[in-house]
mmCIF file of the N, C-alpha and C atoms, coordinates in Angstrom:
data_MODEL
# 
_entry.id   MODEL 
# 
loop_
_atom_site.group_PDB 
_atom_site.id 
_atom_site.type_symbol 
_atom_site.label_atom_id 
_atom_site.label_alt_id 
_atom_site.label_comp_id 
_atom_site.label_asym_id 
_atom_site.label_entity_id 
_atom_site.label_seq_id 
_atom_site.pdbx_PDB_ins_code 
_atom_site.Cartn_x 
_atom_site.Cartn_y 
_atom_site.Cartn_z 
_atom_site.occupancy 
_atom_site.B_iso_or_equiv 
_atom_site.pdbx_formal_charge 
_atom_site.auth_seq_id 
_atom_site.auth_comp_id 
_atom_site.auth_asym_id 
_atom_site.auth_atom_id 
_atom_site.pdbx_PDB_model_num 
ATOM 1   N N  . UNK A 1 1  ? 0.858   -1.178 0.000  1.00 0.00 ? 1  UNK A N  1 
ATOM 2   C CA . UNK A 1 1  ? 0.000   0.000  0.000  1.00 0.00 ? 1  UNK A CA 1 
ATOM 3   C C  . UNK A 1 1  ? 0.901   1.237  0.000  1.00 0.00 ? 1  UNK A C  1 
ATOM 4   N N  . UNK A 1 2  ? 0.945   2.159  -0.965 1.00 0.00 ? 2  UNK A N  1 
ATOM 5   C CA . UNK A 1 2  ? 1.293   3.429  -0.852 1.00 0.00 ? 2  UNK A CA 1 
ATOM 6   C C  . UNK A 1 2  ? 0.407   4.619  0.096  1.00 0.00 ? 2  UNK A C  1 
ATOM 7   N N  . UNK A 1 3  ? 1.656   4.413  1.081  1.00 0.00 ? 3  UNK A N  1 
ATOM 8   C CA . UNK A 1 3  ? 0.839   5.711  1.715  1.00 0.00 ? 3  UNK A CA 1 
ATOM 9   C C  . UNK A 1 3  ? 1.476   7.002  1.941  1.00 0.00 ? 3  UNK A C  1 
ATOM 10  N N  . UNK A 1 4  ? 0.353   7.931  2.246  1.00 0.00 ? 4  UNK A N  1 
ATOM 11  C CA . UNK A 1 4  ? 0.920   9.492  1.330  1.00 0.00 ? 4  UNK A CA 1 
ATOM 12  C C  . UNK A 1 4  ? 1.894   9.846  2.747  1.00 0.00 ? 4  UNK A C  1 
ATOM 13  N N  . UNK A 1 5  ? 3.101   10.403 2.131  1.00 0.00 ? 5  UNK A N  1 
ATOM 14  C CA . UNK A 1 5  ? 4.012   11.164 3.465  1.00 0.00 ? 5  UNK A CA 1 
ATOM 15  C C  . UNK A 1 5  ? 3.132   12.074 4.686  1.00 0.00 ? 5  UNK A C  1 
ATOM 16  N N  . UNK A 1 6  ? 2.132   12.831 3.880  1.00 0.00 ? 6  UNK A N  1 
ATOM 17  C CA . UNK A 1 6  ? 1.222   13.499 4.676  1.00 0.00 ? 6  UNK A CA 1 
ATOM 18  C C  . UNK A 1 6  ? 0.457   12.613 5.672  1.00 0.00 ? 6  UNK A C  1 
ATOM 19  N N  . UNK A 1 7  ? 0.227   11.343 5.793  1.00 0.00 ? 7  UNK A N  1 
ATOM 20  C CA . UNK A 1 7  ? -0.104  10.936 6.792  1.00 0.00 ? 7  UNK A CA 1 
ATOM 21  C C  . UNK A 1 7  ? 0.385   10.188 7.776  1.00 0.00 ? 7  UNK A C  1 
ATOM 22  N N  . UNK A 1 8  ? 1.629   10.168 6.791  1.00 0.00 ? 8  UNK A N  1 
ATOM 23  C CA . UNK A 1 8  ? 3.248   9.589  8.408  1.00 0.00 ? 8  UNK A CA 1 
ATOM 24  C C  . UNK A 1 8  ? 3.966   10.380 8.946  1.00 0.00 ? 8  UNK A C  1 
ATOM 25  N N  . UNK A 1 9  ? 3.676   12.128 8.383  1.00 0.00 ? 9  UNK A N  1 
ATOM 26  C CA . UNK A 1 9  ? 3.701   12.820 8.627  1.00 0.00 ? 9  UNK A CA 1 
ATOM 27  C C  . UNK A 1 9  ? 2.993   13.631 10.172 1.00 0.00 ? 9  UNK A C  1 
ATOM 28  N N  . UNK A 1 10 ? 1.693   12.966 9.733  1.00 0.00 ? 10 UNK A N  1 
ATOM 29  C CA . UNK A 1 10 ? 0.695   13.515 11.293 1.00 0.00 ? 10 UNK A CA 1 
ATOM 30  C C  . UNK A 1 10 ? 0.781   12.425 12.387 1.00 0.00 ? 10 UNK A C  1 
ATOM 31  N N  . UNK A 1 11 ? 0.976   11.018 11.617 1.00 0.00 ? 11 UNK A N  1 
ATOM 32  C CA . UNK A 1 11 ? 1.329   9.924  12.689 1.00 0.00 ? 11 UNK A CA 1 
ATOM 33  C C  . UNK A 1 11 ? 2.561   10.093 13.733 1.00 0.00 ? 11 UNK A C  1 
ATOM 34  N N  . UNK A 1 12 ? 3.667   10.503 12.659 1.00 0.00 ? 12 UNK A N  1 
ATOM 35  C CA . UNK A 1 12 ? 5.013   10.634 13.782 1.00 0.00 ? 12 UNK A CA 1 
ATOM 36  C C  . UNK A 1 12 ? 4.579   12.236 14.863 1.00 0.00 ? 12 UNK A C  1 
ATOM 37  N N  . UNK A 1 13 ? 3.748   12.895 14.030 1.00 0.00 ? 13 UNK A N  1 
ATOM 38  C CA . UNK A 1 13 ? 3.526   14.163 14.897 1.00 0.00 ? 13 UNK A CA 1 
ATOM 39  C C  . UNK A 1 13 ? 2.787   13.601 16.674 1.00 0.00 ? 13 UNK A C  1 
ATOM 40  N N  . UNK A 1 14 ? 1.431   12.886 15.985 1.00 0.00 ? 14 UNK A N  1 
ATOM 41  C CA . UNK A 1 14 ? 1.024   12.788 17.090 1.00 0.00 ? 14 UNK A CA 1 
ATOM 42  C C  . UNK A 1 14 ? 1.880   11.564 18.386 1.00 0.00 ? 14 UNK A C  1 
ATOM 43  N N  . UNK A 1 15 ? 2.818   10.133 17.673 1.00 0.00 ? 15 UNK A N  1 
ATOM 44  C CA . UNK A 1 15 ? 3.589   9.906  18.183 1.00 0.00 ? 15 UNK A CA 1 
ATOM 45  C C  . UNK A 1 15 ? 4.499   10.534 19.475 1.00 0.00 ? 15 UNK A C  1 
ATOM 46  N N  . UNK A 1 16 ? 4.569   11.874 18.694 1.00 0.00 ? 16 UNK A N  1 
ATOM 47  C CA . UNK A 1 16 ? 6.069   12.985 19.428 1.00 0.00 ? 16 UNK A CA 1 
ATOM 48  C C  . UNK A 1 16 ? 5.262   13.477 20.380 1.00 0.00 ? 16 UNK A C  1 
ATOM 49  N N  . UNK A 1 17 ? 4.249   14.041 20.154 1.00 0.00 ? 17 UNK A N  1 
ATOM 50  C CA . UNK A 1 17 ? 3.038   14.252 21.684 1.00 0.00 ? 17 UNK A CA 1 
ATOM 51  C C  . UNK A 1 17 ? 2.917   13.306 22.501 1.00 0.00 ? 17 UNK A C  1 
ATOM 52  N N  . UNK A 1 18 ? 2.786   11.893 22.142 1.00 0.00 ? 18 UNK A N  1 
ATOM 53  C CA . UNK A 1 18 ? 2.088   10.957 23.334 1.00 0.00 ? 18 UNK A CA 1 
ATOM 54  C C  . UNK A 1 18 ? 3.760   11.080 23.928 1.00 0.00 ? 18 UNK A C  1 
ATOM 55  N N  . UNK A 1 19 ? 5.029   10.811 23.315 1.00 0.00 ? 19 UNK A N  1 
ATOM 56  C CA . UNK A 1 19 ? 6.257   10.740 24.002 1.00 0.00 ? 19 UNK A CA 1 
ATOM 57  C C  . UNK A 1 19 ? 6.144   11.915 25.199 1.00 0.00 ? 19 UNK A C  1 
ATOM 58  N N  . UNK A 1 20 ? 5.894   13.227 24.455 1.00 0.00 ? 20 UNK A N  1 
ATOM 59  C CA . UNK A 1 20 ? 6.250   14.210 25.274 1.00 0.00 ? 20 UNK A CA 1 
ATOM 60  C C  . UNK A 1 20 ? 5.253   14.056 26.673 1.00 0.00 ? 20 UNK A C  1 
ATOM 61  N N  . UNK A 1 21 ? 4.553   13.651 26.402 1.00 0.00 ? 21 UNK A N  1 
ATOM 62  C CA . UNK A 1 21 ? 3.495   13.444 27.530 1.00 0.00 ? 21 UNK A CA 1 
ATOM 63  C C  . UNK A 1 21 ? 4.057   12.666 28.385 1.00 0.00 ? 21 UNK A C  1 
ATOM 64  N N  . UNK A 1 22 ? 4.209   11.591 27.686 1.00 0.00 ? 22 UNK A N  1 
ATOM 65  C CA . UNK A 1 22 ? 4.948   10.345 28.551 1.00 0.00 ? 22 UNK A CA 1 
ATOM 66  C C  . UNK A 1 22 ? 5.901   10.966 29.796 1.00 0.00 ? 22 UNK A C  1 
ATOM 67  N N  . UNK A 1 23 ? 6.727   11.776 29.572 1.00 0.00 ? 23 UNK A N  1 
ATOM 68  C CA . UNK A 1 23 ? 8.075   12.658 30.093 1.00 0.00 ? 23 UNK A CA 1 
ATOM 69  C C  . UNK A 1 23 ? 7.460   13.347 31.313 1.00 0.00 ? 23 UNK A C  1 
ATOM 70  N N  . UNK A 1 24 ? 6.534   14.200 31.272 1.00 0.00 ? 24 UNK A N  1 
ATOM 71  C CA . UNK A 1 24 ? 6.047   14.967 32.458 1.00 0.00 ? 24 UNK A CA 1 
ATOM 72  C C  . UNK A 1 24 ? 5.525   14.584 32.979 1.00 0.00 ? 24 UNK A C  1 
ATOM 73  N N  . UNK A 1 25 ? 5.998   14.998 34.427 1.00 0.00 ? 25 UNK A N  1 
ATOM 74  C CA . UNK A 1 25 ? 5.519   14.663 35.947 1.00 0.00 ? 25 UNK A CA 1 
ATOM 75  C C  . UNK A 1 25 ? 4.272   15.541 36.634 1.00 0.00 ? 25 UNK A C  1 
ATOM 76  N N  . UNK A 1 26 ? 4.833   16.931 36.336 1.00 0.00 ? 26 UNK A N  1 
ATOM 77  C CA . UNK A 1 26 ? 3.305   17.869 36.739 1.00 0.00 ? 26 UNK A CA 1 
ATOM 78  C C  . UNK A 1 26 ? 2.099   17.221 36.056 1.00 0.00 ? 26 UNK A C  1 
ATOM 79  N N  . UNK A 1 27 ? 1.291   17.659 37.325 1.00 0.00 ? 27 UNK A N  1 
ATOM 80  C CA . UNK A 1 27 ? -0.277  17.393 36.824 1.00 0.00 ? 27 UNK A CA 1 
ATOM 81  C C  . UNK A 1 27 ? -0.828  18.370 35.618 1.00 0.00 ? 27 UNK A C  1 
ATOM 82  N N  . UNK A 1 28 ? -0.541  19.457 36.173 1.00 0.00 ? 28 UNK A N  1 
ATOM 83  C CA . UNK A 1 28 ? -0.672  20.695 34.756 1.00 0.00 ? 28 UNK A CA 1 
ATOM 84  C C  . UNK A 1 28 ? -0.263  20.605 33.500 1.00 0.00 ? 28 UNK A C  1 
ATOM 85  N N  . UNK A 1 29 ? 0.816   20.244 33.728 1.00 0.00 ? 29 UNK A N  1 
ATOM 86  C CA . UNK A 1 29 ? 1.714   20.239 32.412 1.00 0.00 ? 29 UNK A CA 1 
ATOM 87  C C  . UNK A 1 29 ? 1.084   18.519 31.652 1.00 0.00 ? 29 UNK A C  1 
ATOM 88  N N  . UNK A 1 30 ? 1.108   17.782 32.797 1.00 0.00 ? 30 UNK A N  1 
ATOM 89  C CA . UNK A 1 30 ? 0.574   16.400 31.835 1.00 0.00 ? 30 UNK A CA 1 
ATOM 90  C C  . UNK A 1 30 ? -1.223  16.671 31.324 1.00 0.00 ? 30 UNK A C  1 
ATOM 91  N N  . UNK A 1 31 ? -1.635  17.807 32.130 1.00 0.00 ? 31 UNK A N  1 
ATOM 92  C CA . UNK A 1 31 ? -3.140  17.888 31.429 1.00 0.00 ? 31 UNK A CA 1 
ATOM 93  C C  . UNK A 1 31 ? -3.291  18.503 30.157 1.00 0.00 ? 31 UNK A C  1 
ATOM 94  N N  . UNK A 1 32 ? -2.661  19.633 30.084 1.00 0.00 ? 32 UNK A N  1 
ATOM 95  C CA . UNK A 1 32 ? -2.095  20.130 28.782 1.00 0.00 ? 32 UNK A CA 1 
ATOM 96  C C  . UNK A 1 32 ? -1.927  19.734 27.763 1.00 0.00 ? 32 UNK A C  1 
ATOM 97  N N  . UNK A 1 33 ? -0.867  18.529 28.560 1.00 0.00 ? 33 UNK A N  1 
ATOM 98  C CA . UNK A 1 33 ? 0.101   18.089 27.230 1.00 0.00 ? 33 UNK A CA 1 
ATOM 99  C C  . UNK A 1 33 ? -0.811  16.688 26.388 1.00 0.00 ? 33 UNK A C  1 
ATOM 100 N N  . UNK A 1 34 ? -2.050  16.009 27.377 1.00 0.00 ? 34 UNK A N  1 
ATOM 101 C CA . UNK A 1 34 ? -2.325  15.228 26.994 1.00 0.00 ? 34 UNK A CA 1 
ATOM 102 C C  . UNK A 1 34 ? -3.630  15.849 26.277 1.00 0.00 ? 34 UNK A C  1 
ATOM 103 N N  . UNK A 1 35 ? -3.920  16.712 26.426 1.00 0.00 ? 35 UNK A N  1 
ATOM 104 C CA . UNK A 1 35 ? -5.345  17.529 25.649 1.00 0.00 ? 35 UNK A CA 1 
ATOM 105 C C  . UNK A 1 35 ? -4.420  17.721 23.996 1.00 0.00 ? 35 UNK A C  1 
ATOM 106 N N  . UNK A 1 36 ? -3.357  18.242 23.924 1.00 0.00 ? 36 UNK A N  1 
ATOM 107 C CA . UNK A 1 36 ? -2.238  18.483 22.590 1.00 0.00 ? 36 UNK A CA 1 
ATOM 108 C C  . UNK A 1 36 ? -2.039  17.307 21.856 1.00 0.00 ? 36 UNK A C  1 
ATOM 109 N N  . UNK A 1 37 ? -1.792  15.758 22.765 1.00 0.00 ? 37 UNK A N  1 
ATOM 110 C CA . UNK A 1 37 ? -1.812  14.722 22.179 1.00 0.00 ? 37 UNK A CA 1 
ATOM 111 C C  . UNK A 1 37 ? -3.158  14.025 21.283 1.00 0.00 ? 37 UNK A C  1 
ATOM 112 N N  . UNK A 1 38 ? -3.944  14.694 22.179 1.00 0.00 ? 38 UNK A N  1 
ATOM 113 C CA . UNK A 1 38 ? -5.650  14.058 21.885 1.00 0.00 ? 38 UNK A CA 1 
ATOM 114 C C  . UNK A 1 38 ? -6.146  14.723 20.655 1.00 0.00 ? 38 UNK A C  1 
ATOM 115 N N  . UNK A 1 39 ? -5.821  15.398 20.502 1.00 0.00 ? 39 UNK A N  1 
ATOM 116 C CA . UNK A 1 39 ? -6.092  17.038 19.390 1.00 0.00 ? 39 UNK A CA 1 
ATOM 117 C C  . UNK A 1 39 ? -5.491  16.355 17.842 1.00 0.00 ? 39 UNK A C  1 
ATOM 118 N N  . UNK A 1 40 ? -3.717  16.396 18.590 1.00 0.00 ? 40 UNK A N  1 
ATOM 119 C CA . UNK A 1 40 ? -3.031  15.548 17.026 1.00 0.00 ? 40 UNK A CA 1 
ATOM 120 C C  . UNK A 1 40 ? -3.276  14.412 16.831 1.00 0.00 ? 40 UNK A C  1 
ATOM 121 N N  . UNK A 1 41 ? -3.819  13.268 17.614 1.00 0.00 ? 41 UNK A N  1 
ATOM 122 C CA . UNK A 1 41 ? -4.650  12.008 17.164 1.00 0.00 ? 41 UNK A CA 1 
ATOM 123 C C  . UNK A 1 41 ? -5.127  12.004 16.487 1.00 0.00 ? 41 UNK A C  1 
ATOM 124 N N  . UNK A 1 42 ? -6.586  12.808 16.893 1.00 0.00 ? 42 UNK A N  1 
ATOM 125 C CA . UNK A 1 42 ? -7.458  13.665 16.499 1.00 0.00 ? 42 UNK A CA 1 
ATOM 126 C C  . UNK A 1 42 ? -6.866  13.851 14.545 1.00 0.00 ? 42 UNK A C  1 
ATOM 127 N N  . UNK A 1 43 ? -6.580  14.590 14.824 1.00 0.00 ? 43 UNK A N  1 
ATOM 128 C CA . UNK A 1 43 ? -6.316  15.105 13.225 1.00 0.00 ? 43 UNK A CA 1 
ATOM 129 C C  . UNK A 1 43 ? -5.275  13.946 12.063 1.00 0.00 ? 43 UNK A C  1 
ATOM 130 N N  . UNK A 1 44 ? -4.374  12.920 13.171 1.00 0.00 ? 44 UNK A N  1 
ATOM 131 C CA . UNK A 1 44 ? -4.059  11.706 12.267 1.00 0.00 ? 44 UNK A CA 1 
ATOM 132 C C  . UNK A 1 44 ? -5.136  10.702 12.017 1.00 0.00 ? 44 UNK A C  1 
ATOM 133 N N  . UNK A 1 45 ? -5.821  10.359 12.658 1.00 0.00 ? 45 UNK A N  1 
ATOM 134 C CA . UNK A 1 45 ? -7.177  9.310  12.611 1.00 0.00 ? 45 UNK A CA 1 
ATOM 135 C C  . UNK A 1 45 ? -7.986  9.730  11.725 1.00 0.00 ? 45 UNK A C  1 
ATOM 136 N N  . UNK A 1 46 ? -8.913  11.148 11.921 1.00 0.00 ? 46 UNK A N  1 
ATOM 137 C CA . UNK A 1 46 ? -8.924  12.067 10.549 1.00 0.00 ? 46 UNK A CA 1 
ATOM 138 C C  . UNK A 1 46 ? -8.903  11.557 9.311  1.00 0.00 ? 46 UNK A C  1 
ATOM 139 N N  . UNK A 1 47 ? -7.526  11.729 8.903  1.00 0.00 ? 47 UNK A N  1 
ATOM 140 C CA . UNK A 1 47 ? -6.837  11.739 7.701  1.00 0.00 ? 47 UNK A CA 1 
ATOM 141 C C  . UNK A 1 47 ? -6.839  10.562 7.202  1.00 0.00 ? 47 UNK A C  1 
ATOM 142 N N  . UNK A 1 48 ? -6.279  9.514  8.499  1.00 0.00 ? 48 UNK A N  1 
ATOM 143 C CA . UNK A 1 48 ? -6.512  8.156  7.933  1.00 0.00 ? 48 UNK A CA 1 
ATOM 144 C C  . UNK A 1 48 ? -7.883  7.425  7.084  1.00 0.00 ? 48 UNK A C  1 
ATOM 145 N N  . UNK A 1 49 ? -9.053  8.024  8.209  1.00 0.00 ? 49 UNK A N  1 
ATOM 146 C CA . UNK A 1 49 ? -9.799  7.324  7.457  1.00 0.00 ? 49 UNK A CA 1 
ATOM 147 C C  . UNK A 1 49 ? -10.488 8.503  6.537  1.00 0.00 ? 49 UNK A C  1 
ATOM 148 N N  . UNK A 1 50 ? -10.267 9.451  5.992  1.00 0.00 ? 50 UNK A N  1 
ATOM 149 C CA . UNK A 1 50 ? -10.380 10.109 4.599  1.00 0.00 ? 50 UNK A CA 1 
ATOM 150 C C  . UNK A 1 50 ? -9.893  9.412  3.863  1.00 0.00 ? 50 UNK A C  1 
ATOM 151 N N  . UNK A 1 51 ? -8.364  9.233  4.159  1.00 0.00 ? 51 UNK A N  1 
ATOM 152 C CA . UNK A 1 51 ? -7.819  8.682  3.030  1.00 0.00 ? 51 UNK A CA 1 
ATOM 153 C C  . UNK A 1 51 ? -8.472  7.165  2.346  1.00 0.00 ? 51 UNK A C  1 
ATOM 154 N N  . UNK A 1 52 ? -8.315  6.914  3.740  1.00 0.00 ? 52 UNK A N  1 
ATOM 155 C CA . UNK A 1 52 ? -9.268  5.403  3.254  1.00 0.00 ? 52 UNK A CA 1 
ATOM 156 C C  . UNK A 1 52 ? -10.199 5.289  3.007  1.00 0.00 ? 52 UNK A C  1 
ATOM 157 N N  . UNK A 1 53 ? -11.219 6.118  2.943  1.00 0.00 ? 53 UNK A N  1 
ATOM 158 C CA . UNK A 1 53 ? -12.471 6.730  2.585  1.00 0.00 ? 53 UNK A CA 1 
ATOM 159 C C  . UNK A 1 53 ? -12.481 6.884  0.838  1.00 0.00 ? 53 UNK A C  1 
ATOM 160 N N  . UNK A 1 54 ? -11.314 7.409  0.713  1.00 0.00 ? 54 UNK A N  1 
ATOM 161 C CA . UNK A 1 54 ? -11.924 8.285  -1.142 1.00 0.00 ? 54 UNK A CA 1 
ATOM 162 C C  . UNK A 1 54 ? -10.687 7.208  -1.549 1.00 0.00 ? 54 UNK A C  1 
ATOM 163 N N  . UNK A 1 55 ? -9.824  6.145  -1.016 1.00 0.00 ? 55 UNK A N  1 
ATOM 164 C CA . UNK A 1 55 ? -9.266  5.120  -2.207 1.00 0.00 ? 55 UNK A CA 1 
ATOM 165 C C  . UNK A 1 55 ? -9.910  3.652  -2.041 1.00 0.00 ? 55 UNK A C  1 
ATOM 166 N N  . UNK A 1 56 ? -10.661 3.923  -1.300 1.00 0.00 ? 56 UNK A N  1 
ATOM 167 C CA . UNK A 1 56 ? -11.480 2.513  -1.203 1.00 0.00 ? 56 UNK A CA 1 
ATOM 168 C C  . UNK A 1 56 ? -10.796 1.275  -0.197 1.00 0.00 ? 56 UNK A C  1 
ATOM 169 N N  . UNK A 1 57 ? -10.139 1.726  0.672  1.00 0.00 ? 57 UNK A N  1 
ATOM 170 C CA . UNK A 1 57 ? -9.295  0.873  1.151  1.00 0.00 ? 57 UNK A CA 1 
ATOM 171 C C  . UNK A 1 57 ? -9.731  0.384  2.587  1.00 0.00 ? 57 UNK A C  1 
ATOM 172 N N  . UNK A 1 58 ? -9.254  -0.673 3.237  1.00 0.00 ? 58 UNK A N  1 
ATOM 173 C CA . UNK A 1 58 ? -10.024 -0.963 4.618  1.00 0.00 ? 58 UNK A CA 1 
ATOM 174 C C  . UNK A 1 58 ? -9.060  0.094  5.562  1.00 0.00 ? 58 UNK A C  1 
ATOM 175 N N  . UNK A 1 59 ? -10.019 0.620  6.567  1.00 0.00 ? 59 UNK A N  1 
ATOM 176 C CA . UNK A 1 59 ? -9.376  1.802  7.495  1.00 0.00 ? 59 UNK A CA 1 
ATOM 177 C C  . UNK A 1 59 ? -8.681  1.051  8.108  1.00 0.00 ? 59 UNK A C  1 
ATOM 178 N N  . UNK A 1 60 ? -8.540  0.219  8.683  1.00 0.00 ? 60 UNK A N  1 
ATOM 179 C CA . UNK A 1 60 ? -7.882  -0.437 9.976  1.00 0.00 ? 60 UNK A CA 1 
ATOM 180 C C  . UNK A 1 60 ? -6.313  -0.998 9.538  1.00 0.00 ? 60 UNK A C  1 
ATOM 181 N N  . UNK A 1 61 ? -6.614  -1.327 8.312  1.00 0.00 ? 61 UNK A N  1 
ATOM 182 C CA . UNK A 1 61 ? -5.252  -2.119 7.308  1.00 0.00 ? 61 UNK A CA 1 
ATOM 183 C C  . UNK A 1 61 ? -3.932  -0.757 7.145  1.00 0.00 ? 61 UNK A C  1 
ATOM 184 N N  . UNK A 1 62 ? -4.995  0.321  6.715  1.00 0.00 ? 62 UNK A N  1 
ATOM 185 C CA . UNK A 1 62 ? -4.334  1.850  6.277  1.00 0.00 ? 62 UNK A CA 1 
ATOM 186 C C  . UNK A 1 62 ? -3.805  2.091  7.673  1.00 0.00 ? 62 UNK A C  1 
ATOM 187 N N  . UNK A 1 63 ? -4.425  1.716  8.557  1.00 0.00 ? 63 UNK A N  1 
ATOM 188 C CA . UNK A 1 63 ? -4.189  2.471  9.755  1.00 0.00 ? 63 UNK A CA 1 
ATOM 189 C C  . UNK A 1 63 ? -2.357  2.053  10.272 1.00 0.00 ? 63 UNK A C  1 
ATOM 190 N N  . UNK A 1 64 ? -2.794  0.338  10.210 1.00 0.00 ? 64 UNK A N  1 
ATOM 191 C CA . UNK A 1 64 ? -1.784  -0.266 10.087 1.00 0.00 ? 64 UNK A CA 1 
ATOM 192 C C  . UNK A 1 64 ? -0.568  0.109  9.363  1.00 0.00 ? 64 UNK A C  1 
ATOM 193 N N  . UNK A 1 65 ? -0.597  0.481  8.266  1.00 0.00 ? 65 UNK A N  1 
ATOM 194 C CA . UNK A 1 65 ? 0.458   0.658  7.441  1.00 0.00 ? 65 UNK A CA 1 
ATOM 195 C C  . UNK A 1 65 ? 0.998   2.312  7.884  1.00 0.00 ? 65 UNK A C  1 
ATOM 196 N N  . UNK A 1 66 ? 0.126   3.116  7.829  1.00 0.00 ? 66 UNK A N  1 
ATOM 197 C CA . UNK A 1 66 ? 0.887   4.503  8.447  1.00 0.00 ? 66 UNK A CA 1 
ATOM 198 C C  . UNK A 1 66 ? 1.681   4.518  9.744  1.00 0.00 ? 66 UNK A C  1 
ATOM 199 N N  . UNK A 1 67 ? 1.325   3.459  10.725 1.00 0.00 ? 67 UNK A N  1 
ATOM 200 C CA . UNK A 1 67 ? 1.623   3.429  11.850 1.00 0.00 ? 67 UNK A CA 1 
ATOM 201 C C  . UNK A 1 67 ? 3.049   2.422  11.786 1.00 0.00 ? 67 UNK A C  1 
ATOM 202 N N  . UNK A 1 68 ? 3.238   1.381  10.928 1.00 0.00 ? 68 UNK A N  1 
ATOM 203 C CA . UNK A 1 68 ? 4.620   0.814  10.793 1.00 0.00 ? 68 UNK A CA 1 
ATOM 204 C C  . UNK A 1 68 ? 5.514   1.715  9.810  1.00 0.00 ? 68 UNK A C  1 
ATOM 205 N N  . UNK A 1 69 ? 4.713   2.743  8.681  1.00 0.00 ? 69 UNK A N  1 
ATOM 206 C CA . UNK A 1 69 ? 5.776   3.663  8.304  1.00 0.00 ? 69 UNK A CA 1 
ATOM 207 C C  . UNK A 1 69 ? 6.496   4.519  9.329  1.00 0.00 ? 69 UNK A C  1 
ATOM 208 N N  . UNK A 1 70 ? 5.613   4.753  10.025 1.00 0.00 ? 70 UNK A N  1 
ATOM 209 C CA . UNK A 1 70 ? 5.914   6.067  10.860 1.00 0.00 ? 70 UNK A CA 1 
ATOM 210 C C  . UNK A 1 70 ? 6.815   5.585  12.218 1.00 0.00 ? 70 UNK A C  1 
ATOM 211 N N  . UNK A 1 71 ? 6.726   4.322  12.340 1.00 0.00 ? 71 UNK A N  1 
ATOM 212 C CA . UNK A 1 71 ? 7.206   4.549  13.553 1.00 0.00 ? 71 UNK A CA 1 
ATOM 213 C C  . UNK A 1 71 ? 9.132   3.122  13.358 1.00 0.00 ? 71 UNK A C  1 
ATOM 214 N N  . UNK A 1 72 ? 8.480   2.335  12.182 1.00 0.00 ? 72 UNK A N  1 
ATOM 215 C CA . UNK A 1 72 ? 9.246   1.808  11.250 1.00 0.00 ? 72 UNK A CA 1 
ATOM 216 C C  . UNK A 1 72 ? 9.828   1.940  10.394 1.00 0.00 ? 72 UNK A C  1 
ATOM 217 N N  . UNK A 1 73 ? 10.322  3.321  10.023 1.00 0.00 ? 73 UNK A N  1 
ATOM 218 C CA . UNK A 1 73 ? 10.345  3.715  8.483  1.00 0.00 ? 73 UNK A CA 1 
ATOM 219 C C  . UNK A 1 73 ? 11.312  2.555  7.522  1.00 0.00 ? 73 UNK A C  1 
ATOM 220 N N  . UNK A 1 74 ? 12.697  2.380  8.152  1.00 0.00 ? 74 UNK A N  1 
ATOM 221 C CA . UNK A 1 74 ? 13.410  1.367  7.415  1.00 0.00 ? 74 UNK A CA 1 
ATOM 222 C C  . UNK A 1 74 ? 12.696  -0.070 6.939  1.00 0.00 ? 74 UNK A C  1 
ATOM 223 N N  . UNK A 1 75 ? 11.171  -0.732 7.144  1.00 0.00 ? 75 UNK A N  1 
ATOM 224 C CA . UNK A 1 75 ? 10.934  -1.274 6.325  1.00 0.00 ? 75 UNK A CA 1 
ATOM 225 C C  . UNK A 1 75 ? 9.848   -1.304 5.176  1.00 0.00 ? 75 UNK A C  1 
ATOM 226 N N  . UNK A 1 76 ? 9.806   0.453  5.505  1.00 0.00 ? 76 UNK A N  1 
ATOM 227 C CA . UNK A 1 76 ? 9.065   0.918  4.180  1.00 0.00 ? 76 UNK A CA 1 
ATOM 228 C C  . UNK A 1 76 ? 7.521   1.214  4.353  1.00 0.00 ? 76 UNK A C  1 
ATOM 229 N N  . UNK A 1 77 ? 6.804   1.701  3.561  1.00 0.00 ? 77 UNK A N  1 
ATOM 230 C CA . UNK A 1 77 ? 5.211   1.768  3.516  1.00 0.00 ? 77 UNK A CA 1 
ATOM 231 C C  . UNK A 1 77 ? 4.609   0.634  3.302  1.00 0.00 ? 77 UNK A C  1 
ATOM 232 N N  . UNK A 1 78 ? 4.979   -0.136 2.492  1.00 0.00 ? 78 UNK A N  1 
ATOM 233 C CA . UNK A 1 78 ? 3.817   -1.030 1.871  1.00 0.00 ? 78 UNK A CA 1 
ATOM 234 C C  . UNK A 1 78 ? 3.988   -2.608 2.423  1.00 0.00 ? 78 UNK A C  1 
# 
């Protein structure tokens, strides 16, 4: 499956949020930070299933594949 940079793009984004979250100890700062994570989910999940929406593809499979690009890149998209 070819999948578009733009959506391993928002995957590694929201990735780098759940990390940063992971890291903080304040209650404030982890409420924040996890409302920022929820937001860029939010907008990768989105995309995913648009995408999988207008190429006809199963969401969950796509989902799959953005999520081993993104967090796998050395064994590729497809």
């Amino acid at each position: 499956m070819d999948i578009p940079d733009t959506l391993i793009d928002l995957q590694r984004a929201a990735d780098a949020d759940w990390a940063r979250l992971a890291e903080l100890t304040d209650n404030d700062e982890r409420e924040a930070q996890r409302f920022v994570w929820f937001e860029t989910g939010a907008r990768a999940q989105a995309a995913i299933t648009e995408w999988a929406r207008e190429h006809e593809k199963n969401r969950a499979k796509v989902e799959v594949a953005v999520k081993k690009a993104a967090r796998h890149p050395e064994t590729g998209s497809g």
